[in-house]
N, C-alpha and C positions, 0 to 999 in steps of 0.2 A: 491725597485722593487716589492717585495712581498705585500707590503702595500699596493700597486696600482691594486691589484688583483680584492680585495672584491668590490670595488667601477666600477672597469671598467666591472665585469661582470653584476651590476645589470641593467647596460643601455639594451635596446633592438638594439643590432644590430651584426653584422653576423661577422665581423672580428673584433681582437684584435692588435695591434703591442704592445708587450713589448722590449725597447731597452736597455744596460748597460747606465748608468748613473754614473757620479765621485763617487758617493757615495756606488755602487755595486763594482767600481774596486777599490775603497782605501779599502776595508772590504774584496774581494774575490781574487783581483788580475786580471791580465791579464788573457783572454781567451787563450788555454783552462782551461774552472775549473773545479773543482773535480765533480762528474758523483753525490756526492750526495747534491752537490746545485743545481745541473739542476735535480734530484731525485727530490725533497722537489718543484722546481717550477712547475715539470709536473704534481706532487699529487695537489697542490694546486689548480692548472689552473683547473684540472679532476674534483676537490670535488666543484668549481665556477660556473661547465657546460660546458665546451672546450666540446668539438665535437673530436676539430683533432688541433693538433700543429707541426707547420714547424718550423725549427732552421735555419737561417741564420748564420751559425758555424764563417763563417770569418769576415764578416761584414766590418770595416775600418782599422783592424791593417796591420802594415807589416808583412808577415808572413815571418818566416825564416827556410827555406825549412830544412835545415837539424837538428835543435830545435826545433820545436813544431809544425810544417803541419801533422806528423804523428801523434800526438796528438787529433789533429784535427778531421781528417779522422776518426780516430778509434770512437769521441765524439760525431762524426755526425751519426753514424750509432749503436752504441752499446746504444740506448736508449730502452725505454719502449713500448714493440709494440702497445699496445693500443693507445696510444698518440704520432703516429706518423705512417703517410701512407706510404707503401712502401714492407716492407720487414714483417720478422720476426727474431730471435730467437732460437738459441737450445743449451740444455746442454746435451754432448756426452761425452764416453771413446770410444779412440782409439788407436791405436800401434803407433809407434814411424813411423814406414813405411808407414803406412795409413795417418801419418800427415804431411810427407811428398810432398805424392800425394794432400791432402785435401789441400796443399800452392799454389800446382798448378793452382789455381784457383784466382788470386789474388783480386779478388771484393769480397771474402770470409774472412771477419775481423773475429779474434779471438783474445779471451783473455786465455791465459795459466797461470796457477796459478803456482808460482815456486815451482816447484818441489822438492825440498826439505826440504818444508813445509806439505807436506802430502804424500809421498815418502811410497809405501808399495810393495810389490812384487807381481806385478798385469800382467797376461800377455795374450795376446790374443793366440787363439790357432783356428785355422783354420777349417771350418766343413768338410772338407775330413780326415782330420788328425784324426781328433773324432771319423770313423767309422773304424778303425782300431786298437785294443787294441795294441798289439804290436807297431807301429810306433807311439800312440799314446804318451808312456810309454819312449820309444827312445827319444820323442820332448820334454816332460817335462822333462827328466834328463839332456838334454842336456840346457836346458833355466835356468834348477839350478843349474849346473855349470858357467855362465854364470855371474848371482847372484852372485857366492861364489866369486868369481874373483873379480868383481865391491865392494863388501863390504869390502874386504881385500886392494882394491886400496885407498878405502872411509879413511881408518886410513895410509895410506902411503904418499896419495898427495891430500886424501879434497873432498869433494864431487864436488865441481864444474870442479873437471879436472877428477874424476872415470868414471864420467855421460857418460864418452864419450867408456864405456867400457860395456854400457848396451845394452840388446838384443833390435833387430829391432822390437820385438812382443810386449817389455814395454808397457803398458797401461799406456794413460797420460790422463787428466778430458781437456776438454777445453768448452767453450761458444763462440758460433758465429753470427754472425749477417750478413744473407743475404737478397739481393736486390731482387725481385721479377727479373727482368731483367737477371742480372748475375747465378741469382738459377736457370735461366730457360734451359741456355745453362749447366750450370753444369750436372743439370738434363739429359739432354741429352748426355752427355757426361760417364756418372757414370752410366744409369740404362740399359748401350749397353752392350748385353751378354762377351762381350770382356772386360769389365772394371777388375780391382783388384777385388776378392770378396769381403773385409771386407769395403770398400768405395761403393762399391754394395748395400753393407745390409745397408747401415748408411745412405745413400741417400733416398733406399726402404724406409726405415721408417717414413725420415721426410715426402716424400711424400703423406705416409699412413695416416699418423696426421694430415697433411692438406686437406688429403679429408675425412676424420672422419669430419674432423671440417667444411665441405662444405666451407670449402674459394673457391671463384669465379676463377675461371683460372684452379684449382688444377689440373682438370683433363688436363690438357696440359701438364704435368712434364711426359714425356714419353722417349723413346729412338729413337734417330736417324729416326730405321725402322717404326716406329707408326706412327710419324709425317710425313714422306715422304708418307707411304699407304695410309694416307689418303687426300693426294691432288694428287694420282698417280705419283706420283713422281719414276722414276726408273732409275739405278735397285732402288728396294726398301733396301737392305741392304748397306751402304757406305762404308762399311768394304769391299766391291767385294771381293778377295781370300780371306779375311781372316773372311770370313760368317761363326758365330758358328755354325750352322747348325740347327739352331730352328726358324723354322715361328716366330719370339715373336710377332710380327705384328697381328697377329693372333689371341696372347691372349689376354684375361681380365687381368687389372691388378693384380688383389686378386692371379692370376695364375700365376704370375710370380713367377719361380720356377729356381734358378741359382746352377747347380750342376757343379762342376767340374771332 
């Protein structure tokens, strides 16, 4: 397959099809393959001239939904953004509770690195908790107790049964890969003054990155009340009684300012 690279991009013309061939699956095996033989074809394709590559992920096998469609899913979407339209990309920390909420979202693939491979005592701690030295001092002792318990469980029954004795604030690393479509509604979902705050902030950001980055759309990653004001849509808040009580309609984004 990769042989067929050098010769098919020197032709002039506007699309390519590469397909598996006996000689890709006796060497790589059945789809899905490992992320860095479709790594090594998307660098190639890019150093060739590709433009843009689409993955036809199923193609003619049977897939057998409960073995390897999830496989799948995850192969078709956790690729290279450059070389592939659609979506993007992010590497975050977040709490165990935030990842939670962040599942809720199911068009939101992630890859979680096992845990206890890089396993360190990392934990979120909330920005109202911060302005208060005293309950600040109360929350950190009480998340190191917490710690002491789970490490002493670690030598009694094994880290993969302690796990389950760690605080909701644990910081875990994860990488995700979202759909423009699916992030749009998230977006809306997560940047309404009513959301979690630390799914708040994580959302704020990427959306911040993508409009640094001028991607086309970005400024549509808004809340509920934004995109209803501006087609006069009412009421304008969807929350009706349970309205935080802030125009955010109102603001610029740079001003969004979420205190609890």
């Amino acid at each position: 397959m990769f042989e067929a690279l050098t010769d098919s991009f020197k032709t002039a013309i506007n699309k390519v099809r590469f397909a598996d061939d006996e000689k890709s699956l006796k060497k790589f095996g059945r789809w899905p393959w490992n992320r860095s033989i479709i790594a090594k074809f998307i660098e190639t394709s890019m150093e060739k001239g590709a433009k843009g590559i689409v993955f036809d992920v199923v193609g003619d096998f049977d897939i057998e939904l409960n073995n390897n469609y999830s496989g799948i899913l995850r192969t078709s979407q956790l690729v290279f953004d450059e070389a592939v339209l659609g979506g993007f990309s992010s590497y975050y920390k977040l709490s165990l509770s935030a990842d939670a909420q962040n599942q809720r979202h199911r068009r939101t693939f992630a890859v979680r690195p096992l845990l206890q491979d890089y396993f360190q005592e990392d934990f979120y701690i909330p920005p109202i908790i911060k302005k208060n030295r005293d309950i600040l001092d109360f929350y950190i002792n009480s998340v190191k107790k917490s710690y002491v318990f789970f490490n002493q469980g670690i030598h009694e029954i094994g880290f993969s049964e302690a796990i389950y004795a760690l605080p909701n604030s644990h910081l875990i690393e994860i990488i995700t890969r979202e759909d423009w479509a699916s992030f749009h509604h998230k977006s809306q979902m997560r940047l309404c003054y009513n959301a979690q705050q630390e799914i708040f902030d994580i959302v704020y950001q990427q959306v911040k990155k993508l409009r640094d980055l001028k991607i086309l759309g970005s400024d549509k990653f808004l809340p509920p009340c934004s995109l209803r004001a501006e087609i006069d849509n009412f009421p304008i808040c969807s929350e009706r009684e349970r309205f935080c009580g802030i125009k955010v309609w109102k603001l610029d984004f740079n001003d969004f300012i979420r205190e609890i």
